[in-house]
C-alpha positions in Angstrom: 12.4 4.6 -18.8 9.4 6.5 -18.2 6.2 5.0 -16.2 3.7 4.6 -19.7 0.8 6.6 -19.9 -2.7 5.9 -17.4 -5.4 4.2 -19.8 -4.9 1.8 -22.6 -8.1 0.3 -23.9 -7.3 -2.8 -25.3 -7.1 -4.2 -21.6 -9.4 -4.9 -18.3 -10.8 -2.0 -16.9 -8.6 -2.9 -13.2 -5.3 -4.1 -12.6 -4.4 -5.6 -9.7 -0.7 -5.7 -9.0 0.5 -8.2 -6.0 4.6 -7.6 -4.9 6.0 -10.9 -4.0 8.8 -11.7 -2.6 9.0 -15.2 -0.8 5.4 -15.7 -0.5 5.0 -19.1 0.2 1.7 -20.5 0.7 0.8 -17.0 1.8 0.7 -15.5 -1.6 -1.8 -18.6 -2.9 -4.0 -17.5 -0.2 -4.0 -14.0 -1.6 -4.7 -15.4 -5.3 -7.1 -17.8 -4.2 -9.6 -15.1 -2.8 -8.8 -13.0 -5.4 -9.9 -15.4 -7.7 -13.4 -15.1 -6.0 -13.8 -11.7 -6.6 -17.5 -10.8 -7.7 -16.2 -8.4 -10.2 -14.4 -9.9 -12.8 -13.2 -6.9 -15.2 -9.6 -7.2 -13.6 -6.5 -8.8 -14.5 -3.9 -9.7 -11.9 -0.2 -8.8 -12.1 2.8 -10.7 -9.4 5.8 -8.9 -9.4 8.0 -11.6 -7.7 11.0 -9.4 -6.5 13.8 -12.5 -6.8 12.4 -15.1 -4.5 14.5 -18.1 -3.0 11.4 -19.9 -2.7 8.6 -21.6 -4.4 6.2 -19.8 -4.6 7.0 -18.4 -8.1 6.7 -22.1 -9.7 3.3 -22.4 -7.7 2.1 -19.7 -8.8 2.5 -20.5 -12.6 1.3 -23.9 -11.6 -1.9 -23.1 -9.8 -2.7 -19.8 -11.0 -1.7 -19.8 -14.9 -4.4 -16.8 -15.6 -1.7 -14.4 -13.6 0.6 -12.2 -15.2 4.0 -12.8 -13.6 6.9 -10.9 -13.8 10.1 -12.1 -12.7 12.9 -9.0 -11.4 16.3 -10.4 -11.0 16.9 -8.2 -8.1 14.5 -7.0 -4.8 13.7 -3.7 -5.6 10.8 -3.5 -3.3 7.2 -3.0 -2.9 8.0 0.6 -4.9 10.1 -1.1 -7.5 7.3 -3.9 -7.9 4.5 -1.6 -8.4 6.1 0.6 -10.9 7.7 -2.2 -13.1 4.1 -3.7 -13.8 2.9 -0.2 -14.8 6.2 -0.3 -17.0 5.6 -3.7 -18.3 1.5 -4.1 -18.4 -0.7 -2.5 -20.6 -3.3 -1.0 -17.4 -6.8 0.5 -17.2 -8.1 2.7 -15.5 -7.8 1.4 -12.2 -5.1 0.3 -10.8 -5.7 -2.1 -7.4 -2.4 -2.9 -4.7 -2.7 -5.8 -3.1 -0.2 -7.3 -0.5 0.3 -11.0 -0.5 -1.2 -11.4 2.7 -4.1 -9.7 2.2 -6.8 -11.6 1.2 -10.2 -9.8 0.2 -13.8 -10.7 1.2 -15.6 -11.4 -2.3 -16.6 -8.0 -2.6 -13.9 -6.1 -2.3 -13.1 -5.0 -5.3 -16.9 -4.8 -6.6 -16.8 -2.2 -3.5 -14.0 -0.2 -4.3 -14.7 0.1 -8.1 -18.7 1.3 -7.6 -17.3 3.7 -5.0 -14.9 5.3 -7.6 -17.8 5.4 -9.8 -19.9 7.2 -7.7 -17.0 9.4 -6.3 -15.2 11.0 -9.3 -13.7 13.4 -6.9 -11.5 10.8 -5.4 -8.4 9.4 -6.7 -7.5 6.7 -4.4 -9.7 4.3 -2.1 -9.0 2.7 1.0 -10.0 -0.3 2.6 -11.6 -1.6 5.8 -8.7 -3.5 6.6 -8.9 -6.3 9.9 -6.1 -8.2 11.6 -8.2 -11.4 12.6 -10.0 -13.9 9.8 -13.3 -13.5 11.9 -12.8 -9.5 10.9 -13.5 -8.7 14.6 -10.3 -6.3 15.2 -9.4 -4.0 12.9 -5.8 -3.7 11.4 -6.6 -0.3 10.0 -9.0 2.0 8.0 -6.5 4.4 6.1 -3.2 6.2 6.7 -3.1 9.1 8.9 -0.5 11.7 8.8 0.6 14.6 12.0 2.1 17.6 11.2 5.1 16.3 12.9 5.8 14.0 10.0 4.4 10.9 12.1 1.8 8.6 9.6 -0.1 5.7 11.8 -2.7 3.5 10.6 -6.1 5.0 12.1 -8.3 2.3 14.1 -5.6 -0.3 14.2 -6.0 -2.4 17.1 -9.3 -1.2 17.8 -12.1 -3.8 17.4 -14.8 -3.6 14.6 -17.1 -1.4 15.7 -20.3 0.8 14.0 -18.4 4.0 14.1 -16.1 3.0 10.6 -19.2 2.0 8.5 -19.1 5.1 7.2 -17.2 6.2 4.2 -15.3 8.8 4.5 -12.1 11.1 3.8 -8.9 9.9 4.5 -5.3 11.3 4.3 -4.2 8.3 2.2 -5.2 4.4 1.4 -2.7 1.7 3.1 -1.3 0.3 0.2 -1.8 -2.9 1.2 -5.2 -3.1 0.0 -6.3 0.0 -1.8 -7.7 1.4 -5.8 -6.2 4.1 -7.7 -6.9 6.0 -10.7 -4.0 5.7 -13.1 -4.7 9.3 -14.8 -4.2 10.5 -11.4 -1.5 8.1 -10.2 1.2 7.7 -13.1 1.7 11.8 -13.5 3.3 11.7 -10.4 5.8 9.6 -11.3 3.7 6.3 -8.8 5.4 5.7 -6.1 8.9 6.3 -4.9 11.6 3.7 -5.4 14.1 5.4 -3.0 11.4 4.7 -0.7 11.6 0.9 -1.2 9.0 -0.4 1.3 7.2 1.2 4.0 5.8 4.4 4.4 5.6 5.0 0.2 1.8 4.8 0.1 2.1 8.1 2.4 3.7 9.6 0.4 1.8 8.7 -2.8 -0.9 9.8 -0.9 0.2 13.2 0.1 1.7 14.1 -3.2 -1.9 13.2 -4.3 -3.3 15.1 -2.2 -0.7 18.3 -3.3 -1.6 17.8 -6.7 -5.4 18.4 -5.8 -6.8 15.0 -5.4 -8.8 13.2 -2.6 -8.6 9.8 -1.0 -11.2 7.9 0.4 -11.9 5.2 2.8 -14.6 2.3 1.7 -16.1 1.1 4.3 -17.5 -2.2 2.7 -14.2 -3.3 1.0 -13.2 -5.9 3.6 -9.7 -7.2 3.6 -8.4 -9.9 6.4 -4.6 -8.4 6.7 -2.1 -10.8 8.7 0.6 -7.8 8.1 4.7 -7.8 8.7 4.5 -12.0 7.7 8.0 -11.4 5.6 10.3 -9.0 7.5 8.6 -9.6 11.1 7.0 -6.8 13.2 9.1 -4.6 14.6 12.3 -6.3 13.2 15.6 -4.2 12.9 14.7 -3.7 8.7 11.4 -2.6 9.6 12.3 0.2 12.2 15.7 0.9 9.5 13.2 1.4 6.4 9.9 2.9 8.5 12.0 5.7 10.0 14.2 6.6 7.7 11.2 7.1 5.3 9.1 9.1 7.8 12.3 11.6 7.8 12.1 11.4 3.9 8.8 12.0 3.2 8.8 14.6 6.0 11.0 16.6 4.4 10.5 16.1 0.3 6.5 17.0 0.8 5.8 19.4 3.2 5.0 22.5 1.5 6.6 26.0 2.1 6.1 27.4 5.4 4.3 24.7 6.8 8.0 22.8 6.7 9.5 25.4 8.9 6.5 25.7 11.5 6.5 21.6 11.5 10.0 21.3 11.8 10.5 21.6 15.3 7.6 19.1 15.9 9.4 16.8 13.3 12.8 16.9 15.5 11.4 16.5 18.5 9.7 13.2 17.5 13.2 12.1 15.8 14.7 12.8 19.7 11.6 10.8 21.2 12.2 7.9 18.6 15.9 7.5 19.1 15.5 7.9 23.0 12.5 4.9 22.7 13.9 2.8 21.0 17.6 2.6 22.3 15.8 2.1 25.4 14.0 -1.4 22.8 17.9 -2.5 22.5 17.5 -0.8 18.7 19.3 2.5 19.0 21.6 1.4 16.4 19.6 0.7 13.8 17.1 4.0 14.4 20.6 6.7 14.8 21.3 5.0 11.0 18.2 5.6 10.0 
């Protein structure tokens, strides 16, 4: 069934689309500052991706101006995204926000005026922290090496003068980011093979092979708690992280630049298995 086409007009001009999947209390967090928002030309999709929980009934008690649409299976954050643009009628925008993210009132005022003034762009990224005092940051866009290796730039690193500064970026984390459906639904959205991790990479490098830009918004602040429903550094996290850095690695890098790379690319596969059998996880990283 094909993705429908970027604008309809009978609709809010931005959609935000949340992927649930046991959210808990979590997820009402999320809604609840989203429900401050400054701008208010949005609607607000859940995708809740068969939760065991409660959080569905909560949500359609507490929040009954959400759209929620209920999969019978988990088909991931991937899956999610691209059944609401299925499902919804969208506008122009379309805004990804995980369930434990949960956006300074501004946030979305910031990230719409910068695609206003920014037509060049075609997906925005946001200043993303780790801490609800928004004094460490959790990360300020994806960055990808030539050896297939993406990593969140600044995450870690404490809030500092040197990221209030818009500015390029390779891609948005997906977590918290704006794109424009024209240039977004073309490309098919994002890859369900994929499932979860590493697909906003490789939306954003596709993007950035069919021409477009992407840019990070300095003053679209996001508190991110991160890894809440699959736990950091778990064995379905390494599984689905690596496996997808080898996939996007080898499905988007162009022509000759995949041979030059290539050696690069197996050498961090050697380092990665090497590390972490040495973690006690070299099974899970040789079946990825």
């Amino acid at each position: 069934m094909p993705l429908v086409d970027a604008v309809t007009t009978d609709t809010h001009r931005v959609t935000v689309i949340i992927v649930n999947y046991n959210g808990g209390d979590v997820i009402l967090q999320c809604l609840t500052a989203l429900q401050r928002q400054q701008y208010r030309d949005f609607q607000t999709v859940v995708v809740d991706n068969h939760s065991t929980d409660a959080s569905l009934s909560a949500i359609q008690r507490d929040f009954p101006w959400v759209r929620l649409l209920a999969l019978e299976t988990n088909r991931g954050f991937a899956g999610g995204v691209n059944h609401a643009l299925r499902e919804c009628p969208h506008g122009s925008l379309v805004a990804l926000l995980n369930p434990d993210a949960f956006p300074a009132p501004d946030w979305l005022a910031n990230l719409v005026a910068a695609a206003d003034q920014h037509p060049q762009y075609a997906a925005f990224g946001s200043r993303m922290f780790s801490d609800e005092a928004m004094q460490a940051l959790d990360g300020v866009g994806d960055v990808y090496h030539i050896s297939g290796l993406p990593w969140r730039q600044g995450h870690g690193q404490p809030n500092s003068t040197r990221y209030d500064r818009s500015t390029d970026i390779f891609a948005p984390c997906a977590a918290a980011a704006l794109y424009r459906a024209d240039a977004l639904t073309p490309l098919g959205c994002f890859d369900e093979d994929l499932f979860l991790y590493a697909e906003d990479v490789d939306v954003g490098f596709r993007l950035q092979l069919a021409g477009y830009r992407s840019l990070y918004v300095a003053d679209a602040r996001v508190w991110h708690v991160g890894s809440v429903f699959v736990g950091k550094h778990s064995d379905f996290q390494i599984y689905h992280g690596h496996r997808n850095l080898v996939w996007v690695f080898v499905k988007n890098m162009p022509g000759l630049l995949f041979w030059l790379a290539l050696p690069l690319h197996v050498a961090l596969n050697i380092v990665s298995v090497l590390w972490f059998t040495f973690k006690g996880q070299g099974r899970v990283i040789l079946r990825a």
